[in-house]
C-alpha beads as a LAMMPS data file, in Angstrom:
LAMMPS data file: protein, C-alpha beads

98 atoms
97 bonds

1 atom types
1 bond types

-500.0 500.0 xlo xhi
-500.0 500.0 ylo yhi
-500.0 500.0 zlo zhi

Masses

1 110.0

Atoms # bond

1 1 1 0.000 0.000 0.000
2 1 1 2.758 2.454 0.581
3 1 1 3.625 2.225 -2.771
4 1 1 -0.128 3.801 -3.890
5 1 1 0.631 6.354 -1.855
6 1 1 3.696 7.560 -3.339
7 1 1 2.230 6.851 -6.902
8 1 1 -0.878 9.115 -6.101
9 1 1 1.576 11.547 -5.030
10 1 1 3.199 11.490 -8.008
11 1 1 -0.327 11.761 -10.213
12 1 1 -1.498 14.366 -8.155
13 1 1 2.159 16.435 -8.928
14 1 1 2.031 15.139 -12.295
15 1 1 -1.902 17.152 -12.189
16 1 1 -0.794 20.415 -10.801
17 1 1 1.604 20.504 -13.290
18 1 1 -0.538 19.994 -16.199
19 1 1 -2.945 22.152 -14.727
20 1 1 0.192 24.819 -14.479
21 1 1 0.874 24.199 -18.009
22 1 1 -2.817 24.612 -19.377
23 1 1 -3.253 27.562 -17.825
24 1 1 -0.650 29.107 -19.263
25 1 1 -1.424 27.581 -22.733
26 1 1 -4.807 29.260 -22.327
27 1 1 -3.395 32.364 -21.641
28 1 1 -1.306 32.097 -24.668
29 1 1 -4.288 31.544 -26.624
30 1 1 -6.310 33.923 -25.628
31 1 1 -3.553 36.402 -26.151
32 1 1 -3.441 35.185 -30.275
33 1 1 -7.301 35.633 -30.203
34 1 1 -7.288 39.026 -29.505
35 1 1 -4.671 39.678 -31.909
36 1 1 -6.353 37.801 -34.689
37 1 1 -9.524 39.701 -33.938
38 1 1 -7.536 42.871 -33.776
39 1 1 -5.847 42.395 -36.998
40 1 1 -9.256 41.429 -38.764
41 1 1 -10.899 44.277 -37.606
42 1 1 -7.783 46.856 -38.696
43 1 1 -8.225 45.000 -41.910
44 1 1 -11.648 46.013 -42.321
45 1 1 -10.774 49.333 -41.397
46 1 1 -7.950 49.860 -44.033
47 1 1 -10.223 48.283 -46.843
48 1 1 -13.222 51.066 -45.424
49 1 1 -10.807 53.826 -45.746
50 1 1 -9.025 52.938 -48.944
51 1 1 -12.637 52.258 -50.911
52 1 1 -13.368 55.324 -49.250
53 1 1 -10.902 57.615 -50.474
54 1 1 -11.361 56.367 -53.727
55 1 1 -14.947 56.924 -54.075
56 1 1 -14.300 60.467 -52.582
57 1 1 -11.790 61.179 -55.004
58 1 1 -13.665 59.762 -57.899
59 1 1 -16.451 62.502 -56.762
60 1 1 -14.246 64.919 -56.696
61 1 1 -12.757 64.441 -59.874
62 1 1 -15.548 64.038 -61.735
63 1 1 -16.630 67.578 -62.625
64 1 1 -12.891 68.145 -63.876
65 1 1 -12.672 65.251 -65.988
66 1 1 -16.615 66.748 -67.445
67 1 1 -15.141 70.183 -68.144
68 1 1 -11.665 68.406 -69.380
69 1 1 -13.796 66.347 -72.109
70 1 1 -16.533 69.167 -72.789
71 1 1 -13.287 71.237 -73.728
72 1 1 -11.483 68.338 -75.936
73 1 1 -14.952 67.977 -77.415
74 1 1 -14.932 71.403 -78.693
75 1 1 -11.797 71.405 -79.218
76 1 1 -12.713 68.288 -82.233
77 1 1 -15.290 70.125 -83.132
78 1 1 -13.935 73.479 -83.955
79 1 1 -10.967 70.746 -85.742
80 1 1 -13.675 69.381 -87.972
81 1 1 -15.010 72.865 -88.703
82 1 1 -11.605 74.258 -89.890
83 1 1 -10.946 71.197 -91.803
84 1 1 -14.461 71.478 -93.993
85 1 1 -13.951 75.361 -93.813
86 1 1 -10.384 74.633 -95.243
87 1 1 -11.941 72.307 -98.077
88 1 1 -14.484 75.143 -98.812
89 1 1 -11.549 77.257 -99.305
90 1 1 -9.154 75.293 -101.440
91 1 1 -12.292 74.996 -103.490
92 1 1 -12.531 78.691 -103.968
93 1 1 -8.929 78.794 -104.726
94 1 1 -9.188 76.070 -107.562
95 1 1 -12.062 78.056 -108.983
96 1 1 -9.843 81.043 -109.227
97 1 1 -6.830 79.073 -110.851
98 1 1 -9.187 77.546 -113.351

Bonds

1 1 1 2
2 1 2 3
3 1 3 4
4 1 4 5
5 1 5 6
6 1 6 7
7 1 7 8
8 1 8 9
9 1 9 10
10 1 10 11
11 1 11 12
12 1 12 13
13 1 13 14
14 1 14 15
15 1 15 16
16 1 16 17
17 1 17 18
18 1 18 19
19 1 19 20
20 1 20 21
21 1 21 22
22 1 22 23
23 1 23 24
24 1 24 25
25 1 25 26
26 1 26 27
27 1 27 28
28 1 28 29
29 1 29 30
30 1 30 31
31 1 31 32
32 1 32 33
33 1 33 34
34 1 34 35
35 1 35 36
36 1 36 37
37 1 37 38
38 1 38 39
39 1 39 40
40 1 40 41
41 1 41 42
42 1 42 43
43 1 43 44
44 1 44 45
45 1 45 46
46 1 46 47
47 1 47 48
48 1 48 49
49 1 49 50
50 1 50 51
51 1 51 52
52 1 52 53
53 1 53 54
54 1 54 55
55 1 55 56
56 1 56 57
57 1 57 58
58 1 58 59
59 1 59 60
60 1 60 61
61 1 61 62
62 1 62 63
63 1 63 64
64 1 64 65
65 1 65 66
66 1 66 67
67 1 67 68
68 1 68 69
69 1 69 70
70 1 70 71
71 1 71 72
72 1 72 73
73 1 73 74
74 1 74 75
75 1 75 76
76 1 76 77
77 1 77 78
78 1 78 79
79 1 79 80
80 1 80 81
81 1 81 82
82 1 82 83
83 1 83 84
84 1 84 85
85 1 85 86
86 1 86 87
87 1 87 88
88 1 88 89
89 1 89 90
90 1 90 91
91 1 91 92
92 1 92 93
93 1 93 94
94 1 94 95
95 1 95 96
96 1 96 97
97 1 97 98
């Protein structure tokens, strides 16, 4: 009998210890939880502010790029003018070679 004795003693060291050790394998874990869940969430953040800026920056663009095509536009236009008003006059110079 002496011998259960020392052998429960030994499993009940043998339990504290492994109750020592999960402990601090829970704290570990808990510690990575947070900083997954931190990390997740600053993800989310950085995706919010970078969709974010670009929508605000496509808003505020847009009127520029408006006025920068409504210019080039008339810009082409007054081309094509010139060029038919530049076939109307080579025309009137061939009539006054001929």
């Amino acid at each position: 009998m002496p011998e259960d004795f020392s052998t429960n003693s030994d499993i009940k060291s043998l339990l504290e210890q492994n109750l020592k050790y999960s402990k601090e394998i829970l704290n570990s874990t808990e510690k990575v939880r947070k900083y997954l869940m931190v990390r997740q969430v600053w993800g989310f953040v950085k995706f919010v502010i970078v969709v974010g800026l670009i929508v605000f920056g496509f808003i505020t663009v847009k009127p520029f790029i408006n006025q920068a095509a409504s210019t080039y536009k008339e810009l082409l236009d007054t081309g094509a003018s010139l060029k038919s008003g530049s076939e109307g006059l080579q025309d009137l110079v061939n009539q006054y070679q001929q």
